[in-house]
C-alpha positions in Angstrom: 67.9 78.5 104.4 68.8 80.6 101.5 69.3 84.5 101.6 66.2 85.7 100.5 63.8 83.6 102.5 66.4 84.6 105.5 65.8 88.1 104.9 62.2 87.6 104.8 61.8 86.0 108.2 64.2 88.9 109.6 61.2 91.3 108.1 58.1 89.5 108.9 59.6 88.1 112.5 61.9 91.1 113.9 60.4 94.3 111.2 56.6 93.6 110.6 55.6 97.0 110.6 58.4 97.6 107.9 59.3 100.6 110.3 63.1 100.2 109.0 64.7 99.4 112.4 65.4 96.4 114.4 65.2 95.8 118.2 69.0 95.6 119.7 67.2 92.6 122.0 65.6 91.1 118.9 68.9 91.0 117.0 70.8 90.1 120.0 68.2 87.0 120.4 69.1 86.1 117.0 73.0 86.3 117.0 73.2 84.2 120.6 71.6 81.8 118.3 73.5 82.6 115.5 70.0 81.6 113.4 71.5 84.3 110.6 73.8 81.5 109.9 77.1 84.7 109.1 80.5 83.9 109.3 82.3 84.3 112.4 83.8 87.7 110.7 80.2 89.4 110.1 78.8 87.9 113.4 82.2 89.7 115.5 80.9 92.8 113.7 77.6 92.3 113.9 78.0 92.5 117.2 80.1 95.2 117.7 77.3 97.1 115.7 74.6 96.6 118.3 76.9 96.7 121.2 77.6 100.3 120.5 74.3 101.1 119.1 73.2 103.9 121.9 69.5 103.7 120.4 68.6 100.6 121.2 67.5 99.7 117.2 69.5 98.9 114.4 68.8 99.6 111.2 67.4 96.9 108.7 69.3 97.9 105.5 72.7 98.1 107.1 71.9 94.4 108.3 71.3 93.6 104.8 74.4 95.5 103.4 76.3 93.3 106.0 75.5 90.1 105.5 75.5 90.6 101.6 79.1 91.8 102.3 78.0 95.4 101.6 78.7 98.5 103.8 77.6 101.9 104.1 79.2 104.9 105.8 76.8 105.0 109.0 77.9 101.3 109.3 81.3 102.0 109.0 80.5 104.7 111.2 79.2 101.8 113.7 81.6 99.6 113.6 84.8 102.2 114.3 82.6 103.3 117.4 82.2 99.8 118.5 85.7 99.1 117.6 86.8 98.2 121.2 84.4 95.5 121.5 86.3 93.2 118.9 88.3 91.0 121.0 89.9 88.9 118.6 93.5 89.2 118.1 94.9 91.4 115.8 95.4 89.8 111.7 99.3 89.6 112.1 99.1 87.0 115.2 97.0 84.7 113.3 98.6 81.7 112.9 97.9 78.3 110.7 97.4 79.9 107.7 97.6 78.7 104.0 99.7 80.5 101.0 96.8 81.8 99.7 95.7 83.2 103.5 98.9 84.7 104.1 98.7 86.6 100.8 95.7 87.7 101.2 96.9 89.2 104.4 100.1 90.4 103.1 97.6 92.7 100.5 95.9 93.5 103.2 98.3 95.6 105.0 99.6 96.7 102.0 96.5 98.6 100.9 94.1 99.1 103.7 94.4 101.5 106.8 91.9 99.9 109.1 93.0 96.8 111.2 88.5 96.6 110.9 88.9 97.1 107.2 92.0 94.2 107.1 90.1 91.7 109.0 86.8 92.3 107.2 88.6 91.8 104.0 90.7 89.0 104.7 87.8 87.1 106.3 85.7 88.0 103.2 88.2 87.4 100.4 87.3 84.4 97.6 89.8 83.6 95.1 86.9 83.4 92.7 86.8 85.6 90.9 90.7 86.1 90.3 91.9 89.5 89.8 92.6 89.1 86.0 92.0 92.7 84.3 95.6 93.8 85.2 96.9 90.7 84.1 95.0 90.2 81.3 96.5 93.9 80.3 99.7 93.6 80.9 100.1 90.4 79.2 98.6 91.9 76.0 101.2 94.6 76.5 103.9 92.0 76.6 102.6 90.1 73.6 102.5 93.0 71.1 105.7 94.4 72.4 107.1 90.7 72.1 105.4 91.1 68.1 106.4 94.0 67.1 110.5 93.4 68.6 110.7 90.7 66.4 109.4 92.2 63.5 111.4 95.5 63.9 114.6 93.5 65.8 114.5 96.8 67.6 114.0 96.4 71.6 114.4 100.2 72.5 113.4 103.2 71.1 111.2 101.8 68.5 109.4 104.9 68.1 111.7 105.8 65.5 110.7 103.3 63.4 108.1 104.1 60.8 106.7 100.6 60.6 105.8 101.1 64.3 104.1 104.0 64.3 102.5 103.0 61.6 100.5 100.5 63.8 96.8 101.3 64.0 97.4 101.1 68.0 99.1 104.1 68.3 97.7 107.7 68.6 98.9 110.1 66.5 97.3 113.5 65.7 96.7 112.9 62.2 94.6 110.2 63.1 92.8 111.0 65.8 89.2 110.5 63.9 89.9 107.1 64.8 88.8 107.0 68.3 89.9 104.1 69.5 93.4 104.9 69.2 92.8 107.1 72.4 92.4 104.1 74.1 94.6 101.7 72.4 97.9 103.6 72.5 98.4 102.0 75.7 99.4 98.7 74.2 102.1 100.2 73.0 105.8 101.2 74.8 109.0 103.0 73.5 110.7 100.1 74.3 112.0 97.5 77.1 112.4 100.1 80.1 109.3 102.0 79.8 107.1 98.2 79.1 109.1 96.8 81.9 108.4 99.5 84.4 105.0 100.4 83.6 104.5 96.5 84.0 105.5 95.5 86.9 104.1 98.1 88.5 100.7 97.1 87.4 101.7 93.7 88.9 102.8 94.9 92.5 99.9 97.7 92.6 97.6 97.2 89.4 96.7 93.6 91.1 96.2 94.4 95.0 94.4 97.2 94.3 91.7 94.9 92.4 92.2 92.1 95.0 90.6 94.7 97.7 88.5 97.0 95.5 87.3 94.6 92.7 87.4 94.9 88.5 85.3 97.5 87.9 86.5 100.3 90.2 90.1 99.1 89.3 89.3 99.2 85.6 87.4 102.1 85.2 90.3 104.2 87.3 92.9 102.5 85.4 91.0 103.2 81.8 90.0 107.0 83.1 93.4 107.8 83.3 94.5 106.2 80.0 92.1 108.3 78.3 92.5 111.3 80.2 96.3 111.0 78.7 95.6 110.7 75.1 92.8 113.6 75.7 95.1 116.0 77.3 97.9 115.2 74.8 95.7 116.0 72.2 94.7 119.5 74.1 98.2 120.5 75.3 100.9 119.0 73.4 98.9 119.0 69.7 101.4 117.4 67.2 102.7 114.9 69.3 102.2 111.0 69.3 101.3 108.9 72.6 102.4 105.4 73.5 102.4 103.3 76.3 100.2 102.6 79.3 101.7 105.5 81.6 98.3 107.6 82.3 96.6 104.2 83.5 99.6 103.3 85.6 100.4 107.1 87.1 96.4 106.7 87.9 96.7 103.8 89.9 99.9 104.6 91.7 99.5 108.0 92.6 95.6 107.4 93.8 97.9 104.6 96.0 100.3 107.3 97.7 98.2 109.7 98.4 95.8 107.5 100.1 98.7 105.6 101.9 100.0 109.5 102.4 96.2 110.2 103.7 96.4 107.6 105.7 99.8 107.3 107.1 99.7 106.3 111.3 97.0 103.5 109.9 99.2 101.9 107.1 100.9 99.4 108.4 103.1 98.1 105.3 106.8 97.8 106.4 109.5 99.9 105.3 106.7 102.6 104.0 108.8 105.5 104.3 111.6 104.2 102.2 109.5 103.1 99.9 107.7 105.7 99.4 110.4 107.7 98.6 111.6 104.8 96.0 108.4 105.3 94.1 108.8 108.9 93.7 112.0 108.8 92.8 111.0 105.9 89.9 108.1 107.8 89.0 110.1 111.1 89.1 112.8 109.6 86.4 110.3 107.8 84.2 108.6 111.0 83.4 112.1 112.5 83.0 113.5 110.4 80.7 109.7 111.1 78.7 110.8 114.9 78.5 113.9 114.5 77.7 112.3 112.0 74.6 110.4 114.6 73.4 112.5 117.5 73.4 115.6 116.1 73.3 115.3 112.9 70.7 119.0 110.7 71.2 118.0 110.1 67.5 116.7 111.8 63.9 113.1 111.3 63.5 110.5 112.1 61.1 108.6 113.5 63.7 107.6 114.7 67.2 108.4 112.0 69.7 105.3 110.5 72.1 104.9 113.3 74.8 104.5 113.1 78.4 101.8 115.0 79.8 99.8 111.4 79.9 101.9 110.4 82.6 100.6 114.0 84.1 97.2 113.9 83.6 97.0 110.4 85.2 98.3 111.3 88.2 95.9 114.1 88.7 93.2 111.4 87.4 94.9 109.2 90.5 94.7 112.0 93.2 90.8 113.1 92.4 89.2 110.1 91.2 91.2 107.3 92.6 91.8 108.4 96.0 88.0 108.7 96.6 88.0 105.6 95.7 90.8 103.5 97.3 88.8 105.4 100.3 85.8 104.0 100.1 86.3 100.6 100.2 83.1 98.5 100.4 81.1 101.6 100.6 78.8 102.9 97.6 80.1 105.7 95.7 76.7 106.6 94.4 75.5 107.9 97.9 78.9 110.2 98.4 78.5 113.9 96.5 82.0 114.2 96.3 81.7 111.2 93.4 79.3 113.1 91.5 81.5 115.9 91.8 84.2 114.2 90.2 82.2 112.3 87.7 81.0 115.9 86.3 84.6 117.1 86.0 85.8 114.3 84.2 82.2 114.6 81.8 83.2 118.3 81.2 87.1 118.0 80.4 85.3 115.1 78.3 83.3 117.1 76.0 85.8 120.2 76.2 88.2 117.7 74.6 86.0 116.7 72.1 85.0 120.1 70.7 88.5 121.2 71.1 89.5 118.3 68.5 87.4 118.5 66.4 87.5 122.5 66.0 90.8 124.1 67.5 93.7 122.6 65.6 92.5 124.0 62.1 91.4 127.2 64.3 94.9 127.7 65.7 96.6 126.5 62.1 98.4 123.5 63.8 101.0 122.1 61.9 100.3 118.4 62.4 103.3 116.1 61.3 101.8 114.2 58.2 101.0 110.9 59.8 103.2 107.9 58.7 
């Protein structure tokens, strides 16, 4: 039986008044049977949804939300009160598993609070499709860094070389009626410590982070706070330059600790403390070492070095917009007012910026550095 003539006979059979709500008996009837042919991970919750249901009905949208692996907040709600009716063992004392099983596991303590959460993803989780935005970034990172090297036969500092920011990638005030370059600036690094740390830690964060909260809420964080970066350069730091993909990655990783921070009795990722502190530390010196860049060039330049405040701005981007939602995992962000909230402050700062660059820098008689 396929899904929608299964959600049909749950209407017509157990609904046909189309009041909205389902018997607890009816369902109960049903998942004895188990004629909703779920998995045994929705049926266990399933259950533990009418089991602590007090009004003896459930409701027929969250039954559809759960078997089309969807969940909203009253059946989060459900399943946390019915939590002590899930008898299975807890997801580190399963044993037998495959590679693949164990690191889907292993992601799933590393990025989820909620044992329920854990074992609803790890039941739930395909390989199909792979988590291939932040790969498919980072490799492109790699590449033109890799190109540009060899042209140069510079590996470090190569913003002081006028053939590179020459490159139609990189944004520089003088250009910035080419919009794209607010976006493709992060393709390009200083050099080998800034590519290899922003790098790997789109690897060890960028790709769990999309394993458990999928490509589009991963990309659209990620891309949020890489334009957020080039805007508020372009509003706070006027004649400087921007390379590198540090206002995506401070998005992603600061959204991370705050919600592991948030959330700190229910992670269970070893050694959290410690590394906590290791990332703020590494975060901490990489934006460092991006001051002391600008201010403080090791080297004579033609012009004002690549600033920092993208590395800034994407970790504000992080703590608003990505902590709401590394929170609501499998929960719809159109139905929480919090979202909309956001999305209106990001829309204004948007058009803000806009007017601001097109009008304020011949208004305030910036001296823009004559683009290379």
């Amino acid at each position: 039986m396929d899904r929608s003539s299964l959600f049909q006979l749950i209407q017509e059979q157990l609904d046909p008044e189309n009041t909205g709500f389902i018997a607890v008996e009816n369902i109960s009837s049903l998942l004895e049977q188990n004629e909703l042919q779920l998995d045994p991970s929705k049926l266990e919750m399933l259950f533990a949804l009418v089991q602590s249901n007090e009004e003896g009905q459930v409701c027929y949208q969250e039954l559809l939300e759960l078997m089309s692996s969807k969940r909203s907040s009253s059946f989060r709600r459900a399943i946390a009160n019915g939590r002590r009716s899930l008898q299975r063992e807890i997801l580190l004392d399963e044993t037998g598993l495959g590679l693949y099983k164990r690191f889907v596991r292993y992601v799933a303590y590393e990025i989820l609070p909620c044992e329920t959460d854990r074992r609803w993803y790890f039941h739930q989780s395909r390989f199909c499709p792979p988590p291939i935005f932040m790969a498919i970034i980072t490799v492109i990172q790699i590449l033109i860094f890799l190109c540009y090297g060899a042209m140069l036969n510079k590996w470090v500092l190569q913003t002081y070389q006028l053939d590179f920011m020459k490159s139609p990638l990189v944004y520089h005030p003088g250009h910035r009626a080419q919009v794209w370059r607010f976006f493709t600036y992060m393709f390009m690094h200083v050099g080998l410590e800034q590519l290899g740390f922003n790098a790997l830690l789109q690897l060890m964060i960028g790709v769990p982070l999309e394993m458990v909260h999928g490509i589009l809420r991963i990309s659209l964080l990620y891309m949020a706070g890489v334009l957020a970066g080039s805007l508020t350069v372009s509003i706070t730091d006027m004649r400087a330059p921007v390379v590198g993909g540090s206002g995506g990655v401070y998005a992603l990783c600061s959204a991370h600790l705050a919600n592991v921070v948030m959330n700190w009795a229910g992670m269970r990722c070893p050694y959290k403390l410690l590394r906590m502190i290791l990332a703020l530390v590494c975060m901490s010196s990489e934006v460092g070492r991006a001051v002391w860049l600008r201010f403080s060039p090791p080297l004579p330049s033609s012009g004002p070095q690549p600033s920092f405040m993208a590395h800034l701005s994407g970790a504000v981007v992080g703590i608003s917009m990505g902590l709401l939602i590394l929170r609501s995992y499998e929960e719809s962000l159109q139905r929480q007012c919090s979202w909309w909230v956001i999305l209106l402050s990001f829309a204004t700062f948007f058009v803000f910026a806009i007017f601001w660059n097109i009008f304020a820098y011949e208004l305030l008689g910036v001296q823009i550095p004559p683009p290379p």
